[in-house]
TIDRENVO-711189 format. One record per residue (C-alpha): residue in one letter; y, z, x. Coordinates in steps of 0.1 Angstrom, whole numbers, plus 5000, padded with zeros to 4 digits. Example, Ala and Ser with C-alpha at 12.3 -4.5 7.8 and 13.67 -1.06 7.14 Angstrom:
<recs>
A495550785123
S498950715137
</recs>
This chain:
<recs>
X591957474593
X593757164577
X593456994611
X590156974612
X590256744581
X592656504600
X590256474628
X586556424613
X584856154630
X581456014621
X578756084632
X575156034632
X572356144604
X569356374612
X568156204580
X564955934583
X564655674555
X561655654530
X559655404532
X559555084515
X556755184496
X557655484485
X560955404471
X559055144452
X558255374425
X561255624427
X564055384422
X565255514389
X564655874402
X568056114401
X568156404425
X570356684404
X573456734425
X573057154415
X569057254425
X567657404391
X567057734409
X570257874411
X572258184393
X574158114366
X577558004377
X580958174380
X583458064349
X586057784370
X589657964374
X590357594382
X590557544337
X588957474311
X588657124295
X589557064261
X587256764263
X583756774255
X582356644285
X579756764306
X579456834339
X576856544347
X579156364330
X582056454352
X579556384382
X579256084373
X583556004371
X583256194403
X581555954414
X582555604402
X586255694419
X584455804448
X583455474453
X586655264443
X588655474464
X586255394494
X586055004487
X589555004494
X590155224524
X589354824542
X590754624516
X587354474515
X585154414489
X582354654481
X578854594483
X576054884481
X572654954504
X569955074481
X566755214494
X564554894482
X563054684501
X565054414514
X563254204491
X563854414459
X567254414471
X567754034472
X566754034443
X569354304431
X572754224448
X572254054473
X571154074508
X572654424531
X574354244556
X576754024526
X579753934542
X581454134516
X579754484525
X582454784531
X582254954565
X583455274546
X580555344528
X578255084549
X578355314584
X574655434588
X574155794597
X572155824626
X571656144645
X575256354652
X576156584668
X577156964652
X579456924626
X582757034636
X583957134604
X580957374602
X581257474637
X584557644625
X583357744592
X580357904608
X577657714589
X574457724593
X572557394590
X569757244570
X566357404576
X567757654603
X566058024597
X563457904577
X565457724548
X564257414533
X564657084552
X567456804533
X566756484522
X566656244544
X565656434574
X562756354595
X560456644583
X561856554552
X560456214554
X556756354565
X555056264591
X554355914608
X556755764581
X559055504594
X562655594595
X565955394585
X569555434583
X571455584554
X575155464546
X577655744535
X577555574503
X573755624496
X574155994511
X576956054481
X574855854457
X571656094465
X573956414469
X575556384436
X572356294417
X573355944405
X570855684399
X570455344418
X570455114386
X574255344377
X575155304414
X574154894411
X575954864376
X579455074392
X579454904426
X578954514409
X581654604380
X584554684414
X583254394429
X584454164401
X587754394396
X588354324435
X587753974427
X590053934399
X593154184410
X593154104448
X595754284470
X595954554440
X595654904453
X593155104436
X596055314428
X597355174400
X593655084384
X592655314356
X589055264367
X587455344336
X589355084316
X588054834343
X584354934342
X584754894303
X586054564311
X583554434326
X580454614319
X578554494289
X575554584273
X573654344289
X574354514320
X571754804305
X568054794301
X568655044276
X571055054244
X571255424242
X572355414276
X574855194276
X576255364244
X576455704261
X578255544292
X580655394267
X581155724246
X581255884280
X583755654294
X586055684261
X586256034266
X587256044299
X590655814290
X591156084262
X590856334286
X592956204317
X595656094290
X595956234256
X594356564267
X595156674302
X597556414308
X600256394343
X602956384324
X603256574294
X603156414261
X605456394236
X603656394200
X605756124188
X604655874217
X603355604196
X601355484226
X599855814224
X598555774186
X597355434192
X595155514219
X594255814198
X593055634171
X591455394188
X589055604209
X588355814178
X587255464159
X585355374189
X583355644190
X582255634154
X582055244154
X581155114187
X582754784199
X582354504223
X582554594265
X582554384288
X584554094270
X587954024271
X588454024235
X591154164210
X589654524208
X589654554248
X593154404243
X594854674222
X593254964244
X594354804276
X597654764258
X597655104250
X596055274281
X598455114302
X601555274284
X600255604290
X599155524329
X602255394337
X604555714323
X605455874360
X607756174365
X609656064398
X610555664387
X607855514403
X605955284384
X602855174411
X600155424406
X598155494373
X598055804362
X595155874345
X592956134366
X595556364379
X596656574355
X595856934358
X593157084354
X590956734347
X591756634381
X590156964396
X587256964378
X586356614391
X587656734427
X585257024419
X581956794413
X582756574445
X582856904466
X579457024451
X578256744468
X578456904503
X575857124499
X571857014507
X569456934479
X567157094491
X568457414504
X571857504480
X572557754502
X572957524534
X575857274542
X574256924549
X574956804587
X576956524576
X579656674560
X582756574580
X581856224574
X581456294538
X584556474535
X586056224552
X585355974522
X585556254497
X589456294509
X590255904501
X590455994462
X593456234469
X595555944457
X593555874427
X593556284417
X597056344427
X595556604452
X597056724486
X595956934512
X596757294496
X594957224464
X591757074487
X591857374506
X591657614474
X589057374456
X586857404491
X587457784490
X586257774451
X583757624456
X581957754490
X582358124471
X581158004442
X577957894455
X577058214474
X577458384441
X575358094427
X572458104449
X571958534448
X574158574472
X571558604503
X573558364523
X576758534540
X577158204560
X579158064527
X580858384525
X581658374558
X582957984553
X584958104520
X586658344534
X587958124564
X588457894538
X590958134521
X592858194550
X593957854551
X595057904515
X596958184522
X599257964548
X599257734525
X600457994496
X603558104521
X604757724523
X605157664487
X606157814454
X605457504435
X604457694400
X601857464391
X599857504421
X600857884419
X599157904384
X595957754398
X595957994431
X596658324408
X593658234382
X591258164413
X592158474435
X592058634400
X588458554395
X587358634435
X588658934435
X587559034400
X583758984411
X584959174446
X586359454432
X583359514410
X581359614441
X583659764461
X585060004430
X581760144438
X580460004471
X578260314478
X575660144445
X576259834466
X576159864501
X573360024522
X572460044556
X570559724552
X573559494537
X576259654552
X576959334568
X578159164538
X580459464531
X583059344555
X583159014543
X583559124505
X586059354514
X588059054538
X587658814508
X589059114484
X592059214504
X593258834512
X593158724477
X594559094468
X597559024496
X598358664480
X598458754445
X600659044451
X603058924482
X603158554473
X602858574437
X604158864426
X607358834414
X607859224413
X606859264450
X609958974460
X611859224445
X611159514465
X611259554506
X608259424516
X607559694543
X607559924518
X603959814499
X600959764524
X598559574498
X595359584523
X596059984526
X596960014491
X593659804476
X591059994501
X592660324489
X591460264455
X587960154463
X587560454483
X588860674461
X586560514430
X583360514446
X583360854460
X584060964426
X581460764408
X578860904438
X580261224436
X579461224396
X576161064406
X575361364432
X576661644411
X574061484383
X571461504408
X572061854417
X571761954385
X568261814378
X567261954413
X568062284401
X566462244366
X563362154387
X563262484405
X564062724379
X562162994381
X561462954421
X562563254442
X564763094465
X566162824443
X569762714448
X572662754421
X573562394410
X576962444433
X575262524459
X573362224457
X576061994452
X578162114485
X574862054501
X575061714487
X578361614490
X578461704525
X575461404535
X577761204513
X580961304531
X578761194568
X577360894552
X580860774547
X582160844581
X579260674601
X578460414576
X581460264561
X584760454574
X584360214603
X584559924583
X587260004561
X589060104592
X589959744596
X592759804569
X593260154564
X593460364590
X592660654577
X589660554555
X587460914562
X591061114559
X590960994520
X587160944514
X586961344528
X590561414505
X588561284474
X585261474476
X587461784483
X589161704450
X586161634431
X584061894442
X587362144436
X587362084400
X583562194397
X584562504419
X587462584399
X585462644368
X582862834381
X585263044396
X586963194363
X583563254348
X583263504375
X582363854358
X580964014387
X579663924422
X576263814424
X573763644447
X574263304432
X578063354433
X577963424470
X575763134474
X577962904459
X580963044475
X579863034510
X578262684501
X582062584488
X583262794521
X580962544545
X581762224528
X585562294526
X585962364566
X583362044573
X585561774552
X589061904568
X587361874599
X586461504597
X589861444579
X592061624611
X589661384637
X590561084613
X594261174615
X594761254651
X596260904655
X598260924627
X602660994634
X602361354606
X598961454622
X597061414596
X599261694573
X599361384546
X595561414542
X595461764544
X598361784520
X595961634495
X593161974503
X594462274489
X592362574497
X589862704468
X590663044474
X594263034469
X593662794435
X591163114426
X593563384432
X596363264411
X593663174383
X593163534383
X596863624382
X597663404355
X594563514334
X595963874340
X599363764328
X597863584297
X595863904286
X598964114291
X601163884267
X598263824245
X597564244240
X601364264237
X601864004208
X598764214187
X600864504193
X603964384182
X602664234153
X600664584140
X604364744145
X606464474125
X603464414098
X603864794091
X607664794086
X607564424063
X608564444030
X607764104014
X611564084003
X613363894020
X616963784020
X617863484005
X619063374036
X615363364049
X614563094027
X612263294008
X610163404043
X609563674059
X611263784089
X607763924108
X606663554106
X609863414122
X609563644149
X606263584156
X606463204157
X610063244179
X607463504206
X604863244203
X607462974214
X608863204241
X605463264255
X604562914256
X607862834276
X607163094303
X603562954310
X604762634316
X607362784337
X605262934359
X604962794397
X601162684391
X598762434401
X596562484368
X598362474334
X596262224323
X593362404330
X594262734315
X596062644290
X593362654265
X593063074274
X596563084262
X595962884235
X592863124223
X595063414227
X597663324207
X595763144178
X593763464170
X596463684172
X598363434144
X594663494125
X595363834128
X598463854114
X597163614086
X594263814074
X596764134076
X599363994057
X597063904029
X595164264033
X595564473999
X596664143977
X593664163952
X591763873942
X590463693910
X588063973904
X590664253911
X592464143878
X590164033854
X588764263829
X584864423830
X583564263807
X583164463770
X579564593754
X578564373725
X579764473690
X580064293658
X583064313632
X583564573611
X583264383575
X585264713557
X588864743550
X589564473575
X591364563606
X593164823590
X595565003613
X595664683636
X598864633649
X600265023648
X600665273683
X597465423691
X597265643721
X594365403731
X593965063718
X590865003706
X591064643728
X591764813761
X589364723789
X588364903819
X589664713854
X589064743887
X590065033907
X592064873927
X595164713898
X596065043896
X597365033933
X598364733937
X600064753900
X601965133918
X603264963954
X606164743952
X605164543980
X602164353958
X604364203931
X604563843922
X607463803943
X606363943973
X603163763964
X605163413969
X606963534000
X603763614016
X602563214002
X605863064017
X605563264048
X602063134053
X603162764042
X605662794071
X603462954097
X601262604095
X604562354093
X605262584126
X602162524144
X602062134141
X605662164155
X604362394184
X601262194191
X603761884197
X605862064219
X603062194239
X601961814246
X605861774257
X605162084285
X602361914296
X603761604299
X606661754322
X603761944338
X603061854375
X599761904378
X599061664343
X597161374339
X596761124316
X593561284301
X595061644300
X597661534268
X595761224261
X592761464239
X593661744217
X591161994236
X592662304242
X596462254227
X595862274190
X595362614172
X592462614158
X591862944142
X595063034128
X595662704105
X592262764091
X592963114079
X596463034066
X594962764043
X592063004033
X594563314025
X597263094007
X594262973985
X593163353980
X596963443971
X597263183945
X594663273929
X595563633927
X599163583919
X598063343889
X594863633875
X597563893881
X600163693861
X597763603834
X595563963829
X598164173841
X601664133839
X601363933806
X598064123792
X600664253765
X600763913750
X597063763758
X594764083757
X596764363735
X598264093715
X596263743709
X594463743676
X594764133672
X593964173635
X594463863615
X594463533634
X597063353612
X599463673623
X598663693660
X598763353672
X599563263711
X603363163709
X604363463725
X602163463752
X603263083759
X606663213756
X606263463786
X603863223805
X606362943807
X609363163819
X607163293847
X606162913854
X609662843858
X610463143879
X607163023903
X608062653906
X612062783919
X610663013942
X607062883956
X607262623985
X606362243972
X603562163989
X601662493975
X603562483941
X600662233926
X598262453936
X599562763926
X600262633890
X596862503885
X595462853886
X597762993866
X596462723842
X592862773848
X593763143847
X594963123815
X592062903803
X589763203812
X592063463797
X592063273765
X588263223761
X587863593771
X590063673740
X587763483721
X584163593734
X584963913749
X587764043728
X586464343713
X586464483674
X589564453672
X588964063670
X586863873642
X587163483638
X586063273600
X584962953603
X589062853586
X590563013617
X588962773639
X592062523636
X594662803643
X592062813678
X592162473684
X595762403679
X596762703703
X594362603726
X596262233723
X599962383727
X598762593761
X597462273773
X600662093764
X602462343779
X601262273815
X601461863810
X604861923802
X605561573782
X603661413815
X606361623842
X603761893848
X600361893857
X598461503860
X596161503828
X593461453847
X593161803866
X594261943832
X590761773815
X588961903847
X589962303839
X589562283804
X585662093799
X584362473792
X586962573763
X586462213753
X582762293743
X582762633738
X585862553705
X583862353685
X581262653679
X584462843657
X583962543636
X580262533629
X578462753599
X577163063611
X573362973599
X573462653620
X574762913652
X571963123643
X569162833641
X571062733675
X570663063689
X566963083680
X566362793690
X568262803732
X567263183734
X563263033732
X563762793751
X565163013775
X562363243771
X559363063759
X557063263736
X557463563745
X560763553722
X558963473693
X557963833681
X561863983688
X564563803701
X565363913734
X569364023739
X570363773767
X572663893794
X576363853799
X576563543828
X580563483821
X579263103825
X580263033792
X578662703776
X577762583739
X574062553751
X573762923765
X572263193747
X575363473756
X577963253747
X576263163709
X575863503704
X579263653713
X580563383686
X578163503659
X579663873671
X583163773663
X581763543634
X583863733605
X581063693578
X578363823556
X575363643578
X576363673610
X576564063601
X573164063587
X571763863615
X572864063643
X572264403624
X568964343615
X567564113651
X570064353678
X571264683654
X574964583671
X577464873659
X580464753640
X582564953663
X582665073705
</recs>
């Protein structure tokens, strides 16, 4: 392709002048370089400017080096051809044919021939197939209007949208430059310093103009040298600062152009410094537009200028004598022929994504285009020019991919055309990055990566299975439709149906195209509708009960579709040096994937019905008292988690396609039988209500001989309650102690430290797992018990709470119940109860594993809390409280408290305040005179009741929800109340005995 740019010759415009009158009154008119109409622009891979400039105001740079690089391609000076009147341009600049007009932009375009630079781009030209005619041409110009010659300089001036009055103003500011620096190539000019040399405001019919020209120009010098600079910066270059601090003063207080005073002085002082820096010693070109990626972006604007006004999706007829001219600023840009050709390719794909992509001429064009770039990308390594190529192959084949990932929502019988294009620009600029950039593919033998085969794998394989989701959504909304109909299909019968069309669609449609660079593009489309569709059979399949209809349907349907993709895949292969075994490699038979479901399912059940035996047998046989070597577990749990492991091991071990798959069967097996051996391990522990007493019938104190005979043997104490059925035998079998109450708590402690450990482990097998993907250990679905955890933390809470009610009511009911203020408070107090509570503590915190041991001694607390206010409010006759013993109350209550904070080493505070807020409310009642209990009594029980209390006090029931505001609790204190009034009071509103 490059040649072609070596051998443009001009030629001759289709374009017809305006006439004099008519440019009259649209001399200050600027025709936009981009037509307003078009898409919203790719971002540029070509970089982002840290300058604020725009892109009008790059045009416009474009443009003034446009034209200094043209005035000297003759060493002539520069004149310019408006389209006034020759009058009006007399008046201007002077008269067209000045002796000092430049042949290299002065060369009228008169008719040409075809363009031979779109000749082999394969571009279409202006107004051809009904598109919009250019300006300049002779329909263009309407009819009967005279025509004239354009110069290449008034076709750039038009194309790139810069007005006449600019274009006057640049082309009169070079002409004084020539004059002054004659001989001086434009090389070494830094043309923006020169313009603000000589262009004053006088120069301006407007102010505001002239001030954005001047901000404008500032900026650029900022950007070409401070910003994007040739050769990088050091920040300590003084020259640097200076110039920095002089454009930033300039633009907040404008000075003087146009004069060669001292603030033009210091800037060129400074500008001139940086210019002149040059990273190979030579010292005769300015550097000021070329560094990267400023000079681009310029190179960019001047390109845009190929395209027609009028019609931005056609190429304008001149544009090898444009591109001619364009190519003269090279020098200035520091651009060669590699980076044109990329630019060119940027920019022809960028504006058939521009313009909706309705003209495949441009795609066409950019993807000759990028096969010059990819000779060009084999000649050099040179990592700038590598950086620029990888971020603009990047960006093409970004917006490629992103149809062809899923070219069946893209392509259709009526654009399949622009298919092959896509998929030619996708695999070049795929082939580039990876064999010319790629430092991993140097690395490797190149025949062994083919990156066209490798990159039209994938979009096969991702668009069949985003149709194939598509389809199988279909399918099921086709069948929701029919329900009910008499000969509707089962949704998998549908979908075979479905993916079949598909699978012939792809062959006939787009197999052929793809061809081109895989060989065997139906072998894999058929391989992945096979796959997808064998994951929807697969599951159907083990749901199986019995054989229906519908499972026949679907089976045959699955049977058809099966034997119709290998088909196409064996006549895609037949070519191929294996015969197409690869392909078929990748179809494994439903039927053989359904029998050895079935197997495995078998085998699972068989294991699973085993373990429930086993566990029945050992459960029987466990003692809860175990050796100390066992850590204080027992050894039915350590064989059931060392079965569980060994089962586990020889799933994974089997020779089977599926273990993701039915894994989660195993799983459910094995987690309820765990749940079994939970709930049976816990079986015949007792609970809360197994231990505590039934609650006594009211009494009151007997106020005779007080509590005489308190204290001696009786053969039944008068303070022994009834209990549940059930202490006895759990109080006779040796298995239901404390201790082998903790053994059963540790055992279930380990059992869920176990199953975490298991659950990671299964993750491990899957891992190792040939048949695994990413998704299969990537979600916990299916490898986490789920039913066994659960139950142990709902029995250890069940057994802590027994083992602290059984302490508390049973083993130490000698001390609390038979023994807490029996007879005279002062003489029964609750040391020895704290006594035998604290050497049980110590007993449970040695023996209890740590993480429960918390728990466990927080409802020995809160066990104790109840056990002590049911001494007080349920206690029987044998108890009886004056108001005076109310401290000996408060102070025992204090030292069980203490006993659990343990000087700040036991329990936090807090959860002690939490357990004891009942006691806490119900102990100041001991304190209060009985007449103000009774008034309170009176007073809640009406409230309670309304007015039908009035005539008799109603006797409220026993709730056990103990509170200084409830009726029961009041009147179980008056009960125990050990004088004269509450006697009187209960005798006379209840007739309470003074003895059960």
């Amino acid at each position: 392709m490059a040649h072609l740019f070596r051998e443009l010759s001009l030629g001759h415009s289709k374009r017809g002048s305006h006439s004099s009158s008519s440019t009259t009154t649209t001399t200050a008119l600027t025709i936009p370089a981009k037509p307003t109409a078009m898409a919203a622009d790719l971002p540029s891979p070509l970089g982002q400017l840290s300058a604020q400039l725009t892109d009008s105001e790059l045009r416009l740079t474009a443009y003034e080096i446009f034209v200094a690089a043209c005035r000297t391609s003759t060493g002539k000076a520069l004149t310019f051809v408006s389209s006034e009147s020759p009058t009006q341009q007399q008046h201007s600049n002077g008269a067209v044919g000045s002796p000092n007009g430049s042949p290299a932009l002065q060369r009228s375009l008169t008719s040409a021939a075809a363009s031979k630079m779109k000749k082999a781009l394969g571009l279409k030209s202006p107004g051809s197939s009904g598109s919009k005619k250019s300006p300049g041409s002779g329909s263009g110009s309407g009819p009967g209007r005279p025509k004239r010659a354009m110069t290449v300089g008034e076709l750039m001036r038009i194309q790139m949208g810069i007005s006449e009055a600019m274009d006057s103003r640049v082309k009169r500011a070079l002409l004084r430059i020539s004059a002054g620096q004659v001989g001086r190539r434009i090389e070494s000019v830094v043309v923006p310093l020169e313009l603000l040399q000589q262009l004053k405001s006088s120069d301006f019919t407007d102010p505001q103009e002239h001030e954005e020209w001047r901000k404008r120009t500032l900026r650029i010098l900022e950007a070409g040298l401070l910003l994007h600079p040739f050769v990088p910066l050091d920040k300590s270059n003084s020259a640097a600062q200076r110039l920095r601090q002089i454009i930033h003063g300039a633009l907040d207080r404008p000075f003087e152009t146009g004069r060669n005073n001292e603030s033009m002085q210091v800037l060129r002082s400074a500008v001139t410094a940086l210019a002149s820096r040059s990273s190979d010693g030579l010292y005769d070109t300015s550097h000021w537009a070329d560094g990267l990626p400023l000079n681009l972006r310029i190179y960019e604007m001047l390109l845009q200028a190929v395209f027609d006004n009028q019609d931005e999706t056609s190429v304008i007829e001149e544009v090898d004598e444009l591109m001619e001219h364009i190519k003269k600023t090279w020098s200035i840009l520091g651009l060669n022929q590699m980076l044109h050709n990329l630019c060119f390719t940027w920019v022809l794909f960028n504006r058939f994504v521009a313009t909706g992509q309705v003209e495949l001429d441009l795609l066409y064009a950019a993807d000759t285009q990028l096969a010059e770039v990819a000779k060009d990308a084999k000649a050099t390594k040179d990592p700038e020019y590598c950086k620029i190529l990888s971020s603009t192959l990047t960006s093409i084949l970004g917006w490629a991919e992103k149809r062809l990932l899923a070219y069946h929502d893209t392509f259709d019988s009526s654009n399949i055309d622009t298919m092959q294009a896509i998929v030619s620009l996708g695999v070049v600029a795929a082939k580039i990055l990876v064999e010319d950039i790629s430092n991993e593919y140097r690395r490797r033998r190149k025949n062994e990566a083919d990156v066209a085969r490798n990159r039209i794998d994938t979009y096969i394989r991702s668009s069949l299975r985003t149709a194939f989701a598509q389809r199988m959504e279909q399918a099921d909304s086709s069948r929701r439709a029919s329900r009910g109909q008499a000969d509707s299909l089962p949704v998998l019968a549908i979908l075979a149906k479905d993916v079949g069309e598909l699978a012939i669609k792809e062959k006939q449609l787009f197999s052929p195209i793809l061809k081109i660079w895989h060989p065997f593009a139906a072998g894999v489309a058929v391989a992945t509708l096979h796959a997808c569709y064998a994951n929807e059979i697969k599951q159907f399949i083990s749901g199986i009960a019995e054989l229906t209809p519908d499972a026949v349907q679907v089976l045959r349907a699955a049977d058809k579709l099966e034997k119709d993709l290998v088909l196409i895949a064996v006549e895609d292969s037949v070519d191929s040096d294996d015969g197409g075994k690869a392909i078929i490699r990748e179809m494994p038979p439903y039927e053989a994937e359904a029998a050895i479901a079935n197997l495995v399912k078998v085998w699972i059940k068989t294991r699973v019905d085993r373990l429930k035996e086993w566990i029945d047998r050992n459960l029987q046989q466990e003692e809860w008292n175990p050796p100390a070597s066992e850590d204080g577990y027992a050894p039915s749990a350590v064989e059931v988690l060392r079965t569980f492991d060994e089962t586990l091991v020889a799933f994974f071990q089997l020779p089977i396609p599926m273990h993701p798959a039915l894994l989660p069967d195993l799983m459910t097996g094995l987690d309820r039988s765990l749940q079994y051996y939970v709930t049976k391990a816990k079986s015949g522990c007792g609970s809360h209500n197994t231990f505590v007493p039934t609650m006594p019938a009211l009494t009151r104190c007997t106020m005779e001989s007080k509590f005489q005979g308190f204290g001696k043997k009786k053969e039944k104490s008068p303070t022994s309650l009834k209990r549940n059925s059930q202490v006895a035998t759990v109080n006779g079998d040796n298995s239901f102690g404390i201790p082998q109450l903790l053994c059963r708590i540790n055992t279930l402690q380990r059992i869920r430290s176990e199953l975490e450990v298991l659950e990671k482990r299964i993750v491990t097998h899957l891992r190792n797992s040939e048949s695994a993907h990413v998704e299969d250990f990537s979600n916990g679905l299916g490898k986490k018990f789920e039913l066994s955890p659960a139950a142990c933390v709902e029995v250890i809470t069940q057994l802590c709470e027994a083992v602290a009610y059984k302490m508390v009511f049973h083993d130490l009911s000698h001390v609390l119940w038979d023994g807490l203020y029996v007879g005279e408070p002062s003489s029964s107090r609750i040391e020895p109860f704290l006594d035998e509570l604290e050497k049980n503590l110590l007993i449970i915190s040695n023996t209890v594993h740590e993480r429960v041991r918390t728990r466990i001694i927080t409802d020995i607390m809160r066990a104790s809390f109840d056990g002590f206010l049911l001494v007080l409010l349920a206690g029987g006759p044998s108890r009886a409280f004056s108001r005076k013993d109310s401290q000996i109350i408060e102070d025992d209550f204090k030292s069980l408290k203490d006993l659990f904070w343990a000087n700040g080493d036991g329990l936090p505070s807090e959860l002690i305040d939490k357990f004891t807020t009942t006691v806490r409310g119900v102990l100041p009642l001991f304190r209060t005179d009985t007449e103000s209990l009774i008034e309170r009594f009176r007073r809640v029980t009406l409230e309670s009741y309304g007015s039908s209390a009035r005539s008799r006090l109603p006797l409220p029931p026993t709730t056990g929800q103990w509170n200084p505001t409830e009726p029961n609790t009041l009147l179980r204190v008056l009960c125990y109340r050990n004088d004269e009034a509450a006697s009187k009071f209960l005798k006379k509103t209840y007739n309470l005995p003074k003895k059960l």
